[in-house]
C-alpha positions as protocol buffer text, in pm:
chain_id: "A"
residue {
  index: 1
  type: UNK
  ca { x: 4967 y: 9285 z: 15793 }
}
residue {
  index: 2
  type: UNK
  ca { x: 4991 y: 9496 z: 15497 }
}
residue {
  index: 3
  type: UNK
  ca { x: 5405 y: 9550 z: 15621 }
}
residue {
  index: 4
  type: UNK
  ca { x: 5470 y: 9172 z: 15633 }
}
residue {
  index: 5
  type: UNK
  ca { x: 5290 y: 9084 z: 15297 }
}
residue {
  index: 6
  type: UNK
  ca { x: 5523 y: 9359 z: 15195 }
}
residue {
  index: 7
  type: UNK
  ca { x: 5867 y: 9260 z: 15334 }
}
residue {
  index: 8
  type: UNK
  ca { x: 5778 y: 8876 z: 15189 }
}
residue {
  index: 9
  type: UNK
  ca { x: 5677 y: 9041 z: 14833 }
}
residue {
  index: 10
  type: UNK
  ca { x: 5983 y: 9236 z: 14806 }
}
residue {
  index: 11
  type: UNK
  ca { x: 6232 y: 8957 z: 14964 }
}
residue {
  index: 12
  type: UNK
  ca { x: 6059 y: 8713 z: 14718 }
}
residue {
  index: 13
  type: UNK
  ca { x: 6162 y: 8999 z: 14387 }
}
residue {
  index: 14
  type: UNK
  ca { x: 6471 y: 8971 z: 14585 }
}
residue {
  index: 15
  type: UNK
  ca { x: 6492 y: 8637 z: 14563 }
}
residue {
  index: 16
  type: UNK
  ca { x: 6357 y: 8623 z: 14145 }
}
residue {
  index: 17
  type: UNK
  ca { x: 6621 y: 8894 z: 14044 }
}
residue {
  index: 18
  type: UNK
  ca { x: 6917 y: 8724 z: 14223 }
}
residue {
  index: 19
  type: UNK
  ca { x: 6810 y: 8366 z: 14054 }
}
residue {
  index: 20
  type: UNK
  ca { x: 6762 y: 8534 z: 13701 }
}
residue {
  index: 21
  type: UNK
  ca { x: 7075 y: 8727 z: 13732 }
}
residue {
  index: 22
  type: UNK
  ca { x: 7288 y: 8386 z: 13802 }
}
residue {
  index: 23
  type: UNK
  ca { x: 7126 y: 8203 z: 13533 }
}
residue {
  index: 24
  type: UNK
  ca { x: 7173 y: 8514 z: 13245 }
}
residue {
  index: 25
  type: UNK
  ca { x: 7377 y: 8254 z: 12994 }
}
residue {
  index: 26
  type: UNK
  ca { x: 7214 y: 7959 z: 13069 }
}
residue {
  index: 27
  type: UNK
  ca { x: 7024 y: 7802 z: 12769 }
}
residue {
  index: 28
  type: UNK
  ca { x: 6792 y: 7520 z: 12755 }
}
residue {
  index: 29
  type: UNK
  ca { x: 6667 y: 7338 z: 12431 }
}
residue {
  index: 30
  type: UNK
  ca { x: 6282 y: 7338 z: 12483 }
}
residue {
  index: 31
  type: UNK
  ca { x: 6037 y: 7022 z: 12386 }
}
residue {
  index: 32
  type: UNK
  ca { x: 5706 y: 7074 z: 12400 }
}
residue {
  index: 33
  type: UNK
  ca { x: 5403 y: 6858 z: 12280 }
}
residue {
  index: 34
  type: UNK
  ca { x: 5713 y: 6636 z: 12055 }
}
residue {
  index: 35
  type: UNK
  ca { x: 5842 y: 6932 z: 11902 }
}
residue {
  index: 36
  type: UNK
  ca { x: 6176 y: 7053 z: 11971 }
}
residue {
  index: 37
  type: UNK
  ca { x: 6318 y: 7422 z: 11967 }
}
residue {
  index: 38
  type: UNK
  ca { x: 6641 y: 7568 z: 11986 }
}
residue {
  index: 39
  type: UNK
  ca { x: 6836 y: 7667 z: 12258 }
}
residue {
  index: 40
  type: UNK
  ca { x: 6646 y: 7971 z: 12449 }
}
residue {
  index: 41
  type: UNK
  ca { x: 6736 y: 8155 z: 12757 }
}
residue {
  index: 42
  type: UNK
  ca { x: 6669 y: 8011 z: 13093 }
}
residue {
  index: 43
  type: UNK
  ca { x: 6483 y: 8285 z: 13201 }
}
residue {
  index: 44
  type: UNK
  ca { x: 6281 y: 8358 z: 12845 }
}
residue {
  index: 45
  type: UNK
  ca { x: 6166 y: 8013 z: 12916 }
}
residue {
  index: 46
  type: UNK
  ca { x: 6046 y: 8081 z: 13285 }
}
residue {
  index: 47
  type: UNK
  ca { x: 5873 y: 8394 z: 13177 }
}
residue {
  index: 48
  type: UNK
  ca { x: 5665 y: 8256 z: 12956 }
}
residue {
  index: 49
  type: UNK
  ca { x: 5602 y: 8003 z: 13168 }
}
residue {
  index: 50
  type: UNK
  ca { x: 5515 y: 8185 z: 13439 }
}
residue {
  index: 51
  type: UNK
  ca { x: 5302 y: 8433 z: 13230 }
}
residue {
  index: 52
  type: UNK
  ca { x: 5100 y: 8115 z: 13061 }
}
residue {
  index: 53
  type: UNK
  ca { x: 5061 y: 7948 z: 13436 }
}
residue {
  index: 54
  type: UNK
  ca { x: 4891 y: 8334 z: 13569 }
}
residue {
  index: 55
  type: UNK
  ca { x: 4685 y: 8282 z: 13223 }
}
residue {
  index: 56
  type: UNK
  ca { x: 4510 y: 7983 z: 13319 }
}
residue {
  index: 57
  type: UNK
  ca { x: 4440 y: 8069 z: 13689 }
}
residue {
  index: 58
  type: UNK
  ca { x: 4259 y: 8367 z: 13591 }
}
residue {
  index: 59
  type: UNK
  ca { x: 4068 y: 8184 z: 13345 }
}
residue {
  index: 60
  type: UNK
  ca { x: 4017 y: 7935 z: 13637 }
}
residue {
  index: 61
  type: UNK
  ca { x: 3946 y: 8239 z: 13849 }
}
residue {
  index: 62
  type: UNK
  ca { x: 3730 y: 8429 z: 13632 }
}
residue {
  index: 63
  type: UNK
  ca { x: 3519 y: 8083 z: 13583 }
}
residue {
  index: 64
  type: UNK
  ca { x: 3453 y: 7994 z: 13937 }
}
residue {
  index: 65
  type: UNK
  ca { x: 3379 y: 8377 z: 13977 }
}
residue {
  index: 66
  type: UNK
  ca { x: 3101 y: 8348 z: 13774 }
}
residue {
  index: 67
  type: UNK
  ca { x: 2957 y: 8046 z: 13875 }
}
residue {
  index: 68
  type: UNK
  ca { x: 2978 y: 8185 z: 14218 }
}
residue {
  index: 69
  type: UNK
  ca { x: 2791 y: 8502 z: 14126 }
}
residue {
  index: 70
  type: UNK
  ca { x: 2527 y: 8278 z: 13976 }
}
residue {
  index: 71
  type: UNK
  ca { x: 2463 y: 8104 z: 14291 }
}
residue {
  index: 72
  type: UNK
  ca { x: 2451 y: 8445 z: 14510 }
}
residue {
  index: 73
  type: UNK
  ca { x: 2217 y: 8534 z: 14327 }
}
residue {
  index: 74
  type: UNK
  ca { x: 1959 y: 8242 z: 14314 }
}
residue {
  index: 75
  type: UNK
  ca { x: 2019 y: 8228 z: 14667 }
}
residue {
  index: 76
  type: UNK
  ca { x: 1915 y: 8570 z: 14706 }
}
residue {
  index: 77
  type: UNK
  ca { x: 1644 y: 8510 z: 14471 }
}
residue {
  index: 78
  type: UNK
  ca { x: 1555 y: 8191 z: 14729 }
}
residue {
  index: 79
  type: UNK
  ca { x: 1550 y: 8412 z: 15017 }
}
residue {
  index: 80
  type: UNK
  ca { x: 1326 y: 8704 z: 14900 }
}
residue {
  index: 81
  type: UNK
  ca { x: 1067 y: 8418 z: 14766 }
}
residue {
  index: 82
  type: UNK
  ca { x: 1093 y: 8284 z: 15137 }
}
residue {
  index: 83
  type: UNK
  ca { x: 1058 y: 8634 z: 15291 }
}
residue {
  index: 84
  type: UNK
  ca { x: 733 y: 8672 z: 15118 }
}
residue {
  index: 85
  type: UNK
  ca { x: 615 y: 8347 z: 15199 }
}
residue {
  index: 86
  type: UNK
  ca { x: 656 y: 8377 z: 15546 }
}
residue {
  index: 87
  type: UNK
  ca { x: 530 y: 8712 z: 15536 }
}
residue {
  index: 88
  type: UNK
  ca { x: 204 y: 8609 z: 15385 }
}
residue {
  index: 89
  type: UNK
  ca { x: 187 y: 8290 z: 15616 }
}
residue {
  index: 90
  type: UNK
  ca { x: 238 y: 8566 z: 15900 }
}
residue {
  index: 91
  type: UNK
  ca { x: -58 y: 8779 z: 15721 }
}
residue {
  index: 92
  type: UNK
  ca { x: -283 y: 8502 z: 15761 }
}
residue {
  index: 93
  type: UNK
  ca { x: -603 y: 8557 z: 15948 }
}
residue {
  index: 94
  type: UNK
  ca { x: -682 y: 8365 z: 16268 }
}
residue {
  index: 95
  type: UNK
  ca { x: -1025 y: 8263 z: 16214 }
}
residue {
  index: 96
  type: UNK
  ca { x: -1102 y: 7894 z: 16294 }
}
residue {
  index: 97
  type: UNK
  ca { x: -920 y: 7887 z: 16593 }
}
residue {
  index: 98
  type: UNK
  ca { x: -1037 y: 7766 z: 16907 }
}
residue {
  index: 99
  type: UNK
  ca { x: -1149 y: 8051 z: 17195 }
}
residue {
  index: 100
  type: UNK
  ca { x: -1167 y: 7794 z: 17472 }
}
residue {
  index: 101
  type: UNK
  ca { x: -890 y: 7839 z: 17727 }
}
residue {
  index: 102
  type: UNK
  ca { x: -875 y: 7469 z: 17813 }
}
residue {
  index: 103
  type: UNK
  ca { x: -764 y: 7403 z: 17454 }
}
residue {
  index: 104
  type: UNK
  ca { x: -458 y: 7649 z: 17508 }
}
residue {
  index: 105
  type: UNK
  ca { x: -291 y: 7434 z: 17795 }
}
residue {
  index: 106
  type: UNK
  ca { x: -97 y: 7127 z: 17701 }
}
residue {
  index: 107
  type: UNK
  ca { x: -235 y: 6787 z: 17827 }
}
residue {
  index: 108
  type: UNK
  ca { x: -33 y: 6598 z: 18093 }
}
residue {
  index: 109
  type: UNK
  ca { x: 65 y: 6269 z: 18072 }
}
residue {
  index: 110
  type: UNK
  ca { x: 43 y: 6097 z: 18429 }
}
């Protein structure tokens, strides 16, 4: 697996290079929230778009993370309190139960 994920990570920096390489002079004027900037390069713009879109989907990440974390653990939390519960239910003593054997077999309906 780790040779595939490999081959498609260095075809796709392949791939990146080759695109940023044919677009080296290409400049594009840049508008963003109604304000307009000069002409930057193609692949300044890309960057930091690129970089900004990582930024946010580790924040995202880093967020659900958490909030997952949270919930193992008041699962785990719910688990031990059920362990003991069932534990002490187990612990229970048997007095008060019936010693007659007719008691112990089911009644028949027919």
């Amino acid at each position: 697996m780790w040779l595939v994920r490999s081959i498609v990570l260095f075809a796709g920096v392949v791939v990146l290079i080759a695109f940023a390489i044919s677009n080296v002079e290409q400049r594009v004027i840049l508008q963003f929230f109604g304000r307009t900037y000069p002409p930057q390069s193609l692949n300044l713009v890309l960057l930091v778009a690129a970089l900004f879109g990582a930024a946010v989907c580790f924040a995202v990440m880093v967020f659900r993370e958490f909030t997952l974390r949270t919930a193992l653990r008041n699962m785990r939390r719910e688990s031990r309190r059920l362990d003991d519960e069932l534990v002490a239910l187990r612990n229970l003593p048997l007095a008060g139960l019936q010693s007659d054997p007719a008691a112990k077999r089911p009644a028949r309906d027919a």
